[in-house]
Every structure is written in structure tokens, then in C-alpha cells.
N, C-alpha and C positions, 0 to 999 in steps of 0.2 A: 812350464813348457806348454806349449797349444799341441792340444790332443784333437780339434778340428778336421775333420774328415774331408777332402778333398771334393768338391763337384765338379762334374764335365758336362757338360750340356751341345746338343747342337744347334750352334742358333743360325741366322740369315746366311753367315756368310764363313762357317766351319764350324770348328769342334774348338768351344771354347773350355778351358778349366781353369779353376781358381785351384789354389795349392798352398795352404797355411804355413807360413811361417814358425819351424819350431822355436827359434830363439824370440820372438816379439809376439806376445798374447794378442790376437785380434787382428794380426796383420796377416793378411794374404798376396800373392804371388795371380795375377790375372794374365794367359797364353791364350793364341789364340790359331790353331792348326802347329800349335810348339813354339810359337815364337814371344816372347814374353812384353807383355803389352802397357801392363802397369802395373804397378807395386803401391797398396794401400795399408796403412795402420790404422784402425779404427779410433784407437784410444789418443794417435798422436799424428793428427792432420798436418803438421805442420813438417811433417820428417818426409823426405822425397831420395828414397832411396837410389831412382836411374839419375845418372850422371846428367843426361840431356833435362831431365826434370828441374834436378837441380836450376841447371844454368839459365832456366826458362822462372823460374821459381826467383832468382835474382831479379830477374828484367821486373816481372810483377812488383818486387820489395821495392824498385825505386825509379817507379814509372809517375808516382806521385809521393807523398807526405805519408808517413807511415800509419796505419791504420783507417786511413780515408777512404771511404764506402767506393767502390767501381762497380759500372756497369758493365758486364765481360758476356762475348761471344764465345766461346766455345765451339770449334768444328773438327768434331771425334769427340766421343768420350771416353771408349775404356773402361774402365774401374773408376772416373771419374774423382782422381786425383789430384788435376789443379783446381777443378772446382772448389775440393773438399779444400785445399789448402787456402784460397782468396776467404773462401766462407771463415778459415778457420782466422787468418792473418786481415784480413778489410771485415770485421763483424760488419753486416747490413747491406753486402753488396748484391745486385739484381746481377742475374748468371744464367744464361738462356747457354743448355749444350744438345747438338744436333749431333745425332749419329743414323749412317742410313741401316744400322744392323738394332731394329728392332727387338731381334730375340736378346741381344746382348747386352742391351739397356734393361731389358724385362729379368734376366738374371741379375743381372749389378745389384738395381730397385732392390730384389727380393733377397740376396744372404752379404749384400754390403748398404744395409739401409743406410741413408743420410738423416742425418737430423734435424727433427722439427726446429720448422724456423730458419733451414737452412741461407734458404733465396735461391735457390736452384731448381730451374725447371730442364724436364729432360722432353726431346721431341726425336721423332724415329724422321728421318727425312735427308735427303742427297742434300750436301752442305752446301753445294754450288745453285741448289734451286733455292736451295732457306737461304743465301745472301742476297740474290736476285731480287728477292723476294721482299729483303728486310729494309727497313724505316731505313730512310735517311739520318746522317748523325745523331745513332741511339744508341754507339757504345763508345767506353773511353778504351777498351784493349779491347782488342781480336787475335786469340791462339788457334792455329791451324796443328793440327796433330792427329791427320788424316790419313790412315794406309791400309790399300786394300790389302793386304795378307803384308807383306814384309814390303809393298812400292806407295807409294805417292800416287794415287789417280792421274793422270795427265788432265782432267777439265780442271783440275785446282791448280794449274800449273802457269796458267795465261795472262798476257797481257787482259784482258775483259774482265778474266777473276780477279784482277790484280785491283783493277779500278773501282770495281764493287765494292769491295775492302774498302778502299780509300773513301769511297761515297757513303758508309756505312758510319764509319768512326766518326770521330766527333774531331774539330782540327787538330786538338791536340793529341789525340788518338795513336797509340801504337800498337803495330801490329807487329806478334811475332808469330814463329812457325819453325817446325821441329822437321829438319829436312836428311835424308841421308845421300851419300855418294861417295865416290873414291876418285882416283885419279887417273884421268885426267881432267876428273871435275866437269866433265860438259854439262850434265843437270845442273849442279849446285852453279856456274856460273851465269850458266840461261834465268835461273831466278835472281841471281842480284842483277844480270841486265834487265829481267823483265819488272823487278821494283822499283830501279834505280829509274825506269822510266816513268814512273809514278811519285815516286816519294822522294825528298827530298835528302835523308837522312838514313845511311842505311848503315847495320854492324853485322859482323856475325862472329857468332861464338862458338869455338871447337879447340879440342886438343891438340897440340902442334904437329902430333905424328901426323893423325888425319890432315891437316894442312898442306903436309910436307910430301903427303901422298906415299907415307907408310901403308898403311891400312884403309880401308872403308871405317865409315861412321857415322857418327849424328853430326850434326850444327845447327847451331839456332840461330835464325836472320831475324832480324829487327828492323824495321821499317816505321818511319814518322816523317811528318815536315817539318819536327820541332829536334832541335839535339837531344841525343840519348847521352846519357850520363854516363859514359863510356868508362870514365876514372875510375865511378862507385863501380862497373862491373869488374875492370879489369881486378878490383883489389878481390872484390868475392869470389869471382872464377879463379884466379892465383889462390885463393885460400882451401880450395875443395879436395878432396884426397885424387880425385887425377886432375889438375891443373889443367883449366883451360886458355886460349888468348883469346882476346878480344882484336878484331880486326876491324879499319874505319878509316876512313878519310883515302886519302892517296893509292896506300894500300891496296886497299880492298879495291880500288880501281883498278891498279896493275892486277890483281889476282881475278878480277874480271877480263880483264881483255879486253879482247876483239868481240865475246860472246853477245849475241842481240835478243830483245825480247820475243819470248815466244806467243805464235798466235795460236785462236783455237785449232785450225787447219792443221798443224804441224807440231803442237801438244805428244807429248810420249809420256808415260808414266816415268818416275824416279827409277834407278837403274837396280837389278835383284843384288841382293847382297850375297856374296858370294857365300858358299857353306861353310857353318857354322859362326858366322859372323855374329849372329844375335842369341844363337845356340844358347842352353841350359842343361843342357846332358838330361 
């Protein structure tokens, strides 16, 4: 049993605390003002406890050849979670993660060390300047898993952001991003309008309640010029303890709409989730 003493710290942007895991030695529980952010095992990088991790964790397994080295962006870190798993699953890949909560990084660094040799660098800095800002085609994936307390930023929401991405990746490049919303879906539709005018190829992945406009949720969009291997996901998502679907082609155009790309002008953050949505008691 992990006897692990809990830390709270307040860093840039709330009251962050980690929370050990009594059933898995090394593994902690990362909240962040109570809302639970990421979930790491030290001893077993490879295990992705949230549901959206998961299904973000597939897209990485068969974005290429199984254990071939990627160059990965990262915008959010968290407990730095998918990093630790590409490092653990792509041994040798370069991994640049940009988070603008300096304190939160500075806590991670210090009671969830990474391990030498990882290939992970961490930078404290607003993700939409570090894209601006970055090389032209110098990664093969870009993960967006950006929210300021429980929303989406609205400047990571835009047609401009969208295109940065695009200028950044490499052509065979895919971009995914860990988006929330409910129904009637106006965010999550304004983003596959606002990729679908970029990219060529686009899926997303969620559980069919949230679909169906049961409940609010996660979903994961996928964006490439190149086809996403939709099959391989559909079988891994169907295989996970809550069953996701995989949405593409036709579909996911009627479940777009009418919705158009958004600009920076008229940007809104992702929608609050209503209470207790991401709750932990």
C-alpha cells in the first residue's frame, strides 16, 4: 500500500495537489483548484488511467510503426503523462512540453521526477506564443491538452492557432487535442470546422452518450493531411472499459454542420462543465 503523504502547493494559476494512490505504489493523482488533471505511475508509464488519456494514448500507438522514435510537442503538461508514456512506448523520442504555470512544472520536476535520458524538456511559457514562435516542420505529433482551470483558452481555439499547428508539423504530422463540451456541441463543432479548414483529415473520438448529448465530456480530434488509421482506433477504443466511437468521413460532417471556423476576434474559451462533472469527492 503507498503510505505517500499527499502535497498541495500553490502554484501560477491555483492550488495544485498531488494525492497517492493507495492501491498502485508510486502512482499519484495530480488536481488542480479540485479538478483532476492527470494521473501518473511512476513504476508503469505505460498505464493511462483517464479515459481521454487513453484514447489520446491509441492515436500516439498508431500514428506510426511501433516503437519508432517521434518528435512530439506537447501544449499543457500536467503531471506530464503522455510525455512519460511516448518516452516510455517510442524509447529516443525528442519531446519539447510548454506549460504557462511555471509553479506547476517546478512541483511535477520535484516529487514526480522523470528519468534520466528521458528526451523531455519542460518550458514554462503561453503555448500559443511557443507555437508562433516554433520551427517550421520540427515535429511529427502535436497534443494540445490545454485548460485554464476546467476551459480551453479561447486563443487556442482559432483559425491562426490552427494553422501554426499545421506550419509546425511535419506533412505527415498529426495533430491531436483533448477538447470538452456538451450539447448542443457549439465549441466542439466550431473546432472540427475551424481544422476541417486546415486539414485535410479529421476524426474524433468520444463515448457515444457524450455524442448523443447525454452528458458533457471529453473528445479527442485528430487532424492530418494524411489518413488516420481509423480501423486500428475504432478496434482499441471499442476495446477500453468505457467504449469509445470513432467518428470520420461523412459523419463527422453532418455532426459539423453549418458550424464555421473560428477567428481570433470572436474566440470564447470551451464551455464550464457543469458541477461535478470532473468532480473527485
Amino acid at each position: 500500500m503507498n503510505e505517500a503523504i499527499p502535497v498541495t502547493r500553490t502554484v501560477d494559476h491555483g492550488t495544485a495537489r498531488l494525492m497517492p494512490d493507495v492501491d498502485r505504489e508510486r502512482a499519484w493523482l495530480l488536481t488542480v483548484d479540485g479538478a483532476p488533471q492527470s494521473y501518473v505511475d511512476l513504476d508503469a508509464p505505460q498505464h493511462l488511467e483517464f479515459e481521454y488519456a487513453r484514447r489520446l494514448g491509441h492515436v500516439l500507438d498508431t500514428v506510426a510503426e511501433p516503437g519508432r522514435a517521434l518528435d512530439v510537442l506537447h501544449l499543457g503538461g500536467g503531471a506530464l503523462t503522455l510525455p512519460r508514456y511516448v518516452a516510455a512506448t517510442r524509447p529516443g523520442s525528442r519531446q519539447d512540453v510548454v506549460d504557462a504555470d511555471r509553479g506547476l512544472l517546478d512541483m511535477v520536476a520535484e516529487h514526480l521526477p522523470l528519468p534520466g535520458g528521458s528526451g523531455i524538456a519542460l518550458h514554462a511559457a503561453d503555448a500559443r506564443a511557443w507555437l508562433e514562435a516554433a520551427p517550421d516542420a520540427s515535429v511529427d505529433v502535436l497534443v494540445a491538452d490545454v485548460f485554464g482551470g476546467s476551459r480551453i483558452p479561447a486563443h487556442l481555439t482559432t483559425l491562426a492557432y490552427a494553422r501554426d499547428a499545421d506550419r509546425v508539423m511535419r506533412d505527415d504530422g498529426v495533430y491531436l487535442a483533448n477538447l470538452a463540451d456538451g450539447s448542443p456541441f457549439a465549441f466542439l463543432r466550431s473546432q472540427l470546422a475551424t481544422f476541417a479548414a486546415v486539414f485535410e483529415e479529421l476524426a474524433l473520438i468520444a463515448e457515444p452518450g457524450v455524442l448523443r448529448g447525454r452528458r458533457f465530456g471529453n473528445a479527442v480530434l485528430v487532424a492530418s493531411h494524411r489518413p488516420v488509421d481509423t480501423a486500428a482506433l475504432t478496434r482499441l477504443t471499442a476495446a477500453d472499459a468505457f467504449p469509445a466511437r470513432v467518428e470520420h468521413g461523412a459523419s463527422l460532417r453532418r455532426f459539423t454542420g453549418d458550424a464555421r471556423p473560428v477567428g481570433d476576434a470572436d474566440a470564447v474559451p470551451s464551455p464550464e462543465p457543469p458541477d461535478g462533472t470532473f468532480g473527485i469527492g
